[in-house]
N, C-alpha and C positions, 0 to 999 in steps of 0.2 A: 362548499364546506361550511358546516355550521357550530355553532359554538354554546354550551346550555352555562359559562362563564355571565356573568353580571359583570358589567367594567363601567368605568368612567370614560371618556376620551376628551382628549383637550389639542388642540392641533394648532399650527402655526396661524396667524388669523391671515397673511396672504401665499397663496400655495401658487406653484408654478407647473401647468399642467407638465408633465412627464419629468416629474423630477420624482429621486425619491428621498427621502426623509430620515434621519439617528429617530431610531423609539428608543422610551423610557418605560418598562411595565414596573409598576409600584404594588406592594404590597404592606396589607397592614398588619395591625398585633390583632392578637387573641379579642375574642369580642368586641372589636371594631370596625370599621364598614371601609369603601372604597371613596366616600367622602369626605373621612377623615385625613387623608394621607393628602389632601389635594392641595392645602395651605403649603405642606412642603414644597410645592415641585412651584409655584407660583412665578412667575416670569420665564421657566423652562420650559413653556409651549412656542415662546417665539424662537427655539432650535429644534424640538423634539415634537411627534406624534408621540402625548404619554395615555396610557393604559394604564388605569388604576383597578385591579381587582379585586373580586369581590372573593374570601371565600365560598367554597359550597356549602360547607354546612353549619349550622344554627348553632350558634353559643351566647347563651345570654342575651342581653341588648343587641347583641351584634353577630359576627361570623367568625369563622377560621379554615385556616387550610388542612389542620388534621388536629386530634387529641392527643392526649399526655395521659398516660400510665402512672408517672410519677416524674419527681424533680429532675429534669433534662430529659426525660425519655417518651419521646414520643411511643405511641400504637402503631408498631412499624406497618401493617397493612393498609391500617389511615395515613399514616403519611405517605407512604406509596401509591397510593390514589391522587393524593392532593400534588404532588410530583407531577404524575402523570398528565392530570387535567389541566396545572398550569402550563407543562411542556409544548401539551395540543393547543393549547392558545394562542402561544406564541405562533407557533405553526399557523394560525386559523388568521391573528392578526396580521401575519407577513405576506400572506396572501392575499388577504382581503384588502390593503390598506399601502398608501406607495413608501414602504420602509426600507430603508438601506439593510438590507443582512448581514452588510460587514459593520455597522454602528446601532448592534441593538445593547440597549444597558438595563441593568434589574437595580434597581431598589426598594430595600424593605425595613421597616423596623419592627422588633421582637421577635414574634414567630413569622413576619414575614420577609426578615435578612436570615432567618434559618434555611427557611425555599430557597431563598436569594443564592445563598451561597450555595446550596446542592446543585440548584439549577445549573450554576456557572460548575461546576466541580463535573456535572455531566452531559453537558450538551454542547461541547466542543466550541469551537469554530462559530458554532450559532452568535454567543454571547464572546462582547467584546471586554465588557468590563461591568463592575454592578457597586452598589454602595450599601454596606451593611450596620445598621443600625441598633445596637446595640444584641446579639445573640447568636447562637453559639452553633454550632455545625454534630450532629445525633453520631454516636461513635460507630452504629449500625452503618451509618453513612461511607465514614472513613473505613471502615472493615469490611464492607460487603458491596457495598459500591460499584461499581463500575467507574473509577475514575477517568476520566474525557477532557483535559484541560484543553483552552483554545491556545492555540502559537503565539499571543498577543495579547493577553488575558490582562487587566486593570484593574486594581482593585483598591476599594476604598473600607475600612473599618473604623467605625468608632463606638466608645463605651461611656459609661458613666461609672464616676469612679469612686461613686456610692451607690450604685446600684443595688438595689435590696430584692431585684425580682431574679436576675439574673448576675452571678459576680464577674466585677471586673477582670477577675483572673481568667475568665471563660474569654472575654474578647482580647484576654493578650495571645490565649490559646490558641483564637482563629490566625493571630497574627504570624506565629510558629507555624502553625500549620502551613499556608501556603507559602511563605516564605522557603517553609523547605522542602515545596513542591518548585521551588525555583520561579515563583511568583512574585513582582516585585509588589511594596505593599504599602501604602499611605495610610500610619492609625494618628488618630488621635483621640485623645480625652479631655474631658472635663468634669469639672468639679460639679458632679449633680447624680439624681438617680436615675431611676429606668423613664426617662424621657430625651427628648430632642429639643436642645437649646438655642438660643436665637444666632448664637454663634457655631453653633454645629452646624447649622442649615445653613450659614452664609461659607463655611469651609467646604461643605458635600458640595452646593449650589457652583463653588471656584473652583474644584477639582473636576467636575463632571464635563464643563465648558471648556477647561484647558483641555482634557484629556480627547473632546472630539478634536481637536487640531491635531492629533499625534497623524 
C-alpha cells in the first residue's frame, strides 16, 4: 500500500520491538506546510508515532487540503477529495507503521481542525479523539454527511477570542455541535487572534497526555 501524502514523522526515540504505539496525524492552515505544525507537537514523540501532513495541493508559499468558494465554504468536490486522501493515509499509516488503532488522535489548526473534525465526525471507531484549533466544521458536512461517531470519541476545541480570520462564535458552534451529538467536549479560549498561544499548546499538549490514560 502506497501513499502519493508528503508527511513529516517523528516517533518515540526508543521503540520496543512488537509493541504498538497512540499516532498523532497533525494538520496545518491554508498555505502552510507539514513543518510548521512540528513546534506544536514537540516533546509528544516521546508517547506518539506523529504524522504531520502535507496538503496535496499548491497555495501560495505553501499547501492545503481543499479551496474556499467564499467565507466558510469550502469547493465541496475539493474538499471531498482532501477528506478522502487524508482518510487513505491514515489507513496507509496504520498499516505501514506499529500504531495502536484504538489510540489514533487528529490535530489541526485552521483549515486543518476543519479535516480534523470531519474526519472524526466520519471515520468511526478509527479515531479516538482529536484537538481542534481554532475552526469551524462546512454545514455541507453536517447536512449531507454521513455522520460515524466513535463510541468513545474525545474531543478537544479551542479559539481565539479575537479572532479576525475565523469568529470565535464559529468555535463555540463546534462546541454545540458535538456536545449535542452526546459528545463530551473540553474548549477553551484565549485572549488572541487566529493563532496558537504558548498557553494553548501547554493545555492541548495536558489534555492529549491525560486523555491516553483513559
Amino acid at each position: 500500500m502506497e501513499t502519493e501524502m508528503v508527511y513529516e514523522l517523528r516517533r518515540p526515540k526508543t521503540l520496543v520491538p512488537g509493541k504498538k504505539y497512540p499516532a498523532l496525524f497533525v494538520m496545518h492552515g491554508i498555505g502552510s506546510n507539514e513543518h510548521n505544525m512540528l513546534s506544536l507537537v514537540n516533546g509528544l514523540e516521546d508517547s506518539f508515532y506523529i504524522f504531520s501532513v502535507r496538503g496535496h495541493l499548491s497555495q501560495g508559499p505553501g499547501f492545503a487540503y481543499f479551496t474556499i468558494q467564499g467565507y466558510g465554504k469550502p469547493h465541496r468536490e475539493v474538499f471531498d477529495e482532501g477528506i478522502n486522501k487524508l482518510a487513505g493515509f491514515i489507513d496507509y499509516a496504520s498499516a505501514n507503521y506499529p500504531i495502536d488503532p484504538e489510540q489514533v488522535y487528529l490535530m489541526g489548526f485552521s483549515q486543518g481542525a476543519i479535516v480534523s473534525m470531519t474526519l472524526a465526525l466520519t471515520l468511526g471507531n478509527k479515531i479516538k479523539g482529536f484537538i481542534a484549533l481554532s475552526g469551524y466544521i462546512p454545514q455541507f458536512v453536517k447536512e449531507e454527511y454521513k455522520i460515524n461517531l466513535g463510541k468513545h470519541l474525545s474531543v478537544f476545541i479551542s479559539h481565539g477570542e479575537y479572532d479576525q480570520i475565523l469568529p470565535y462564535e464559529w468555535g463555540k458552534e463546534n462546541v454545540d455541535y458535538f456536545t449535542k451529538l452526546g459528545v463530551p467536549v473540553t474548549f477553551k479560549t484565549y485572549p488572541e487572534g487566529h493563532t496558537v498561544s504558548e498557553k494553548n499548546l501547554q493545555d492541548f499538549q495536558a489534555w492529549i497526555l491525560n486523555d491516553l490514560q483513559r
